[in-house]
GUBA-438071 format. One record per atom (N, C-alpha, C): x, y, z; residue in one letter. Coordinates in pm, whole numbers, plus 50000, padded with zeros to 5 digits. Example, Ala and Ser with C-alpha at 12.3 -4.5 7.8 and 13.67 -1.06 7.14 Angstrom:
// residues 2
513194943150780a;512304955050780a;513204967050780a;512854977550708s;513674989450714s;512905000350787s;
// end
This chain:
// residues 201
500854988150000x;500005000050000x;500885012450000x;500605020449906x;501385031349916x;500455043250025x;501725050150078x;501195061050148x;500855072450091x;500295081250179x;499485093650124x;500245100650039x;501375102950119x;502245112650153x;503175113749975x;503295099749967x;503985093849805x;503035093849668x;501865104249699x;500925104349608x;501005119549577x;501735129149593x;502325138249564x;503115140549465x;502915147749369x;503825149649257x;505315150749294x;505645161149380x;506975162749414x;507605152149522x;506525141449564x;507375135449702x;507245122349574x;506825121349467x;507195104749382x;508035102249349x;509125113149304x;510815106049305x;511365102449479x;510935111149532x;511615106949660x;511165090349711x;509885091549662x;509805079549708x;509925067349672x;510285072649517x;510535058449374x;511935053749405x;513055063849481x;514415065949533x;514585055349630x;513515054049737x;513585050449899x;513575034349833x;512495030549750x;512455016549694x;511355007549797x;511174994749799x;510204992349869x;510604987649998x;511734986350061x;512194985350175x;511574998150257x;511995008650167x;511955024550214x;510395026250287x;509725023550192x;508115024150161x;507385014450276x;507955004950290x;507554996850383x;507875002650535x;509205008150558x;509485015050688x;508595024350719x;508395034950596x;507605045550591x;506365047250652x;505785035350590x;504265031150605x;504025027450739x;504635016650804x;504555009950887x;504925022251000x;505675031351031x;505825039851085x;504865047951116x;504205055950996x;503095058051005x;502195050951054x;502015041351002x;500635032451071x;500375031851220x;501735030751279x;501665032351408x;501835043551484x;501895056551414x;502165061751446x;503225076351535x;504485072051425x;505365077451484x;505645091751394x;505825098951449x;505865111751352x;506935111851266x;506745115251128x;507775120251038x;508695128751057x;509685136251071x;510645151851062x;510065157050972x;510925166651038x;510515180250901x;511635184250789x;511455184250685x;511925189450541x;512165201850539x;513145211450527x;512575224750545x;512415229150392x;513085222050290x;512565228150161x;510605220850172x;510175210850215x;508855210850184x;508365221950304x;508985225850418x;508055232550428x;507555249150388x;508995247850266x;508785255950185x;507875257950099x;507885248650016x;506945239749929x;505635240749980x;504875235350085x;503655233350113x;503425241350173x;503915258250222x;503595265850323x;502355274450297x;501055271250331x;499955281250323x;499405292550372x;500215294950447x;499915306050548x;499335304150626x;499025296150685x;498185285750805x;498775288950971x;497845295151034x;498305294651204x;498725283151199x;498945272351214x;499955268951287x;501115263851226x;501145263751079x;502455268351044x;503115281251083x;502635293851071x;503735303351116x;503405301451239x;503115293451369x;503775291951525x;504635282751497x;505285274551420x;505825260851415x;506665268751330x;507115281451244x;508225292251200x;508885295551310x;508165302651352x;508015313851461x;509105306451569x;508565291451606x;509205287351727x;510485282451681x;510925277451570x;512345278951508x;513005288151481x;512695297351411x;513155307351466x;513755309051602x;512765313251701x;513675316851846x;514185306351873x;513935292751852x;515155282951905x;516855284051818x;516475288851683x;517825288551582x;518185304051693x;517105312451752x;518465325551781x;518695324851920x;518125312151989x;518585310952130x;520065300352115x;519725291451985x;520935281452010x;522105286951901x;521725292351780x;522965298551674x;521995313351661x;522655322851720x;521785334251690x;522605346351592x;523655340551523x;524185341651444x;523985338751300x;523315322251327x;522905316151180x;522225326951062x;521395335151124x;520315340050999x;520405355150995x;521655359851065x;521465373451078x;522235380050929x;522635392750882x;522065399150777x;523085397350732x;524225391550776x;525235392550644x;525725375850716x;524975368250721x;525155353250704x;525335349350588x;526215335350591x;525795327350483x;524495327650424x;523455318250515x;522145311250430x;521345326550370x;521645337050459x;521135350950439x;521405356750309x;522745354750273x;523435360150125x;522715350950041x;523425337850090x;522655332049954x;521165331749899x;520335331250034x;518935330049964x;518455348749906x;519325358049956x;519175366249889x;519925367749767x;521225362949735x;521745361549607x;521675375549538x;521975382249603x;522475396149590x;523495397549494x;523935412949466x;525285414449375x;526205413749486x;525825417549626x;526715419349708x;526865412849826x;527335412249948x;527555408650076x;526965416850176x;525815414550236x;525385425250304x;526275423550420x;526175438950473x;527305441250595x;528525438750574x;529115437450450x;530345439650397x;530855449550346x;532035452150296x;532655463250218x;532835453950094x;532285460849997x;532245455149844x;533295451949822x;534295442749786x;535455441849699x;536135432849584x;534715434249508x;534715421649400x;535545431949302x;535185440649333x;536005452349178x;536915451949192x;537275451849300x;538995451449392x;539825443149293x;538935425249238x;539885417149204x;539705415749073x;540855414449000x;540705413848826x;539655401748814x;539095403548642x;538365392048616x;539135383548588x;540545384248530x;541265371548511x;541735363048620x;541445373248721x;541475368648902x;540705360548951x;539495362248910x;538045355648970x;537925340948954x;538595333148813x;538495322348789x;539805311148884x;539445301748895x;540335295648950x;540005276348962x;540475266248996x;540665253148995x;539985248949131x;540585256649239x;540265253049372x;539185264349475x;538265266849516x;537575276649588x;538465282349687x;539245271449780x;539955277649897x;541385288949862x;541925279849742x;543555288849680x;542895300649605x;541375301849551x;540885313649483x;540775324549556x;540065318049698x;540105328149772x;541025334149876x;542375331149896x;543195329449948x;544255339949859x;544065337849730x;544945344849640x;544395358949641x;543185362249661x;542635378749707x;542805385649840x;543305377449922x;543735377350037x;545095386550058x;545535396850137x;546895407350151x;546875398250317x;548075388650372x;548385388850451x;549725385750475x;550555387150576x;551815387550611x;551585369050643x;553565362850606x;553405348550639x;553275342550797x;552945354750907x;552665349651000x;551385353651080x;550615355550990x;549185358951035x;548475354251047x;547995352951213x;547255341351252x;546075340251148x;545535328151081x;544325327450958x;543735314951008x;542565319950995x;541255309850980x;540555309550882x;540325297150832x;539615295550708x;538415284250695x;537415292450670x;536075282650671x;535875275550508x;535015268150462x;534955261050339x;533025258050364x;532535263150320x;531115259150335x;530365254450185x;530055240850166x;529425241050004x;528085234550019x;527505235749895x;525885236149857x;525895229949746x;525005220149691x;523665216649794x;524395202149851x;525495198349779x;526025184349851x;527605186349880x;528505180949961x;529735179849978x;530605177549822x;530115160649808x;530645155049689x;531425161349569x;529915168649496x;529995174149362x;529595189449405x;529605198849488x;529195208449495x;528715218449381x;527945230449364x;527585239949278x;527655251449322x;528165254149470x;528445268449512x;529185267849640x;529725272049717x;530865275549785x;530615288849827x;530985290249981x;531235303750050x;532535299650148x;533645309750050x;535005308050193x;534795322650249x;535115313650357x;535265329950469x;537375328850553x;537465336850519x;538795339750553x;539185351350700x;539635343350807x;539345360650953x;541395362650955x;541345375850979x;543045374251012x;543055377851111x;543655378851185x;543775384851339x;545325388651417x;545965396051476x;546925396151528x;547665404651428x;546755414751406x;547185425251286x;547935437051340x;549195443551255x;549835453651305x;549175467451267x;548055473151329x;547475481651295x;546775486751481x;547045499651485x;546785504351587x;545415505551610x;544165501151543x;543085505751542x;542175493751463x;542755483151394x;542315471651341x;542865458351443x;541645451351485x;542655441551512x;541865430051416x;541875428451359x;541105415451260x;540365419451142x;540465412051016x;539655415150875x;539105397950843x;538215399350840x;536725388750798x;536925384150613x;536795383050567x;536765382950374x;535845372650423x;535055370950302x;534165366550227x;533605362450093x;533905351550066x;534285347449905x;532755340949871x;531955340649786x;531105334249705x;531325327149613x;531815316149588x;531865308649467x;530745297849395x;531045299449230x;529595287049182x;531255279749099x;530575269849076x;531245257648980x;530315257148811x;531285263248716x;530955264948611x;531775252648558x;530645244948469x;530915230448430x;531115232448260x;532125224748218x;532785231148079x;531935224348007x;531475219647866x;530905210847800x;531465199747765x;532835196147829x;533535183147806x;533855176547961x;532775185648079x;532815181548148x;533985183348269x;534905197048210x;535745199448299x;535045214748400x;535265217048504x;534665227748577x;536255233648607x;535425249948662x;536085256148756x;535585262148833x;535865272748924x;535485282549008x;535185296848978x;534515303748984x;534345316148975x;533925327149100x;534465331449098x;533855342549272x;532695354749196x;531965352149254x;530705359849208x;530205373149295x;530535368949414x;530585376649522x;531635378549624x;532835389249667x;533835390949759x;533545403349895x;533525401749958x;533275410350106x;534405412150243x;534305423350289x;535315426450402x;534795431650490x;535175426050648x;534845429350738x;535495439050824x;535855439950941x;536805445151019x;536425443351186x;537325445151270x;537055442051441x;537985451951442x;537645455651539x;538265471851572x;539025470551706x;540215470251760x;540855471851874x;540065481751956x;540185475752122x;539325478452211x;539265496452236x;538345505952230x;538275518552213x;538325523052098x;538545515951953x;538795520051840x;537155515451753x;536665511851822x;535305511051718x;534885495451774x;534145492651664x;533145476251702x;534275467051760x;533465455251863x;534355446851883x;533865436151794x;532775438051732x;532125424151659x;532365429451503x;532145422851445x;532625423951254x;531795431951199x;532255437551116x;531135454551085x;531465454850942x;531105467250850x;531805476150775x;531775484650772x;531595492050921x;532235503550979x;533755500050967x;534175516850947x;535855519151006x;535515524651133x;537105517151131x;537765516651273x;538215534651334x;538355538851428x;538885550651454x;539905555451509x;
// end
């Protein structure tokens, strides 16, 4: 017996995928009753504007800003991307900064690394975040922080790289930075202690 749920246009690959092992867990789960998770692209997908969908928003929400209250704020990752902007919000623009013969590159991390001005002993952290799978990715955000900077009034710069994977027609790809951004942390009395694109004073 197939379930409800697999009588959906968009849930019939998922469920042609699962196979009948899948289908059988599924069902039987259901039958007895155990609740499904949540999808957050379906509950993209199926969102009607329904009370108690936006309390069941609403309460993720304050749990994502009691437990990462960082995750969704305005110049986040998931924030840039689902806005897919020209730019980096809460950044300092600096895609013009880098040539176009600059932008292309083999690897996301050495692309963004090569736009990078730092001395060879500067403390660096480097994030690697990709979408929609690890494996074969189609977009990339490096974030690059320096810290332990010789500047009387800077103590740290943030960068922010956007990359997609442009796939050749013989099947070879590369990288492209679509979007680049700069932050700053300001030594104590000199401006923000948290990442801005305010200057420092």
């Amino acid at each position: 017996m197939i379930p409800n749920y697999c009588k959906r246009p968009l849930l019939i690959l998922t469920c042609g995928l699962l196979g009948a092992w899948g289908l059988h867990r599924l069902a039987q789960a259901n039958s007895i009753g155990i609740p499904l998770g949540i999808s957050l692209l379906n509950v993209v997908r199926y969102y009607d504007d329904l009370p108690h969908q936006e309390r069941a928003i609403v309460l993720l929400q304050q749990q994502i800003n009691q437990m990462e209250p960082e995750l969704l704020q305005a110049d986040a990752i998931v924030t840039n991307v689902w806005r897919d902007g020209e730019t980096l919000d809460g950044h300092v623009d600096i895609l013009g900064q880098i040539d176009e013969a600059d932008r292309s590159g083999d690897d996301p991390i050495n692309l963004a690394l090569a736009q990078v001005r730092r001395g060879p002993e500067t403390p660096t952290e480097i994030e690697l975040l990709t979408a929609p799978n690890v494996s074969f990715p189609d977009m990339a955000m490096v974030t690059i922080s320096l810290s332990g900077l010789l500047d009387d009034s800077v103590a740290g710069h943030r960068y922010r790289f956007d990359l997609r994977r442009d796939t050749g027609p013989e099947g070879a790809s590369s990288w492209e930075i679509v979007r680049a951004g700069r932050q700053q942390r300001c030594v104590l009395g000199r401006g923000s202690q948290t990442w801005t694109d305010d200057n420092c004073i």
